[in-house]
N, C-alpha and C positions, 0 to 999 in steps of 0.2 A: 338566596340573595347574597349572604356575605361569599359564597365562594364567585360569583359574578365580580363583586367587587373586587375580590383578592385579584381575580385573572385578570382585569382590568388595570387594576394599579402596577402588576409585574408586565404585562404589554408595554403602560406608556413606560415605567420606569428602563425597562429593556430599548424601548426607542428610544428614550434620551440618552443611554450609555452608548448606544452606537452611533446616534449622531454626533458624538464630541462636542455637546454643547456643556459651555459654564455657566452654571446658575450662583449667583448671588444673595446674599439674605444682609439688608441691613436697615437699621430704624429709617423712616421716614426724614424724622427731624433730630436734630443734636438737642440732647436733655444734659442741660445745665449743671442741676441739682438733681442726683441721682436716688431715687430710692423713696423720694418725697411726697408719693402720690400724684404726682403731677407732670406727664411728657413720659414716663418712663419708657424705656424701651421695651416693646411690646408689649403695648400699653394698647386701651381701645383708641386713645387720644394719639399716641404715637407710632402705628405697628410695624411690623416688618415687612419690607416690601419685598418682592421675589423679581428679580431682573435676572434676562437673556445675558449672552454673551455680548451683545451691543449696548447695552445700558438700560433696555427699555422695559421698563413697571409691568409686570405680566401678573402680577398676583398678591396679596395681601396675606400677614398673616397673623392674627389678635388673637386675645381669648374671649370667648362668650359672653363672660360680665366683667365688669367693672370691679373692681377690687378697691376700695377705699382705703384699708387699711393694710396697705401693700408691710408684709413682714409680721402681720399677727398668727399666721398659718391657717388663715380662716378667704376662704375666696382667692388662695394666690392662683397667678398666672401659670398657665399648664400647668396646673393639681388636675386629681379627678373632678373635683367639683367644679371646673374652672376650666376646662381643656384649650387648647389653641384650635382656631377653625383657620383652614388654608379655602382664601375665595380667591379664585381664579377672575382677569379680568377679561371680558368677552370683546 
């Protein structure tokens, strides 16, 4: 099963490189007050969006939980215990 996936992942990634498409990564919304628990970037509240070459929101990208106490080293964003999940929009 993971070598299916790996073949998979190196296909689309091989198609996007030949297409010369630009992909994008940026927060949803502008966070204020950085660091605060609250809006952060890449946050489940604020995630990163994935945009085409033309602008358009093709995919999301958070971490699995909520981190409350963003900076105690306990539930941070993309840790192992914490990873970022990439959802595609359909």
């Amino acid at each position: 099963m993971k070598t299916l996936f790996l073949a998979l992942a190196i296909v689309f990634l091989a198609g996007t490189a030949l297409a010369d498409d630009t992909w994008t990564i940026e927060p949803r919304y502008h966070d204020f007050t950085p660091n605060d628990g609250f809006m952060d970037q890449g946050s489940r509240q604020n995630p990163y969006e994935l945009r085409d070459q033309r602008g358009q929101t093709r995919g999301t990208i958070q971490p699995r939980y909520h981190d409350f106490t963003p900076g105690d080293g306990f539930m941070e964003r993309g840790s192992y215990k914490n990873p970022y999940e990439l959802e595609w929009d359909r």
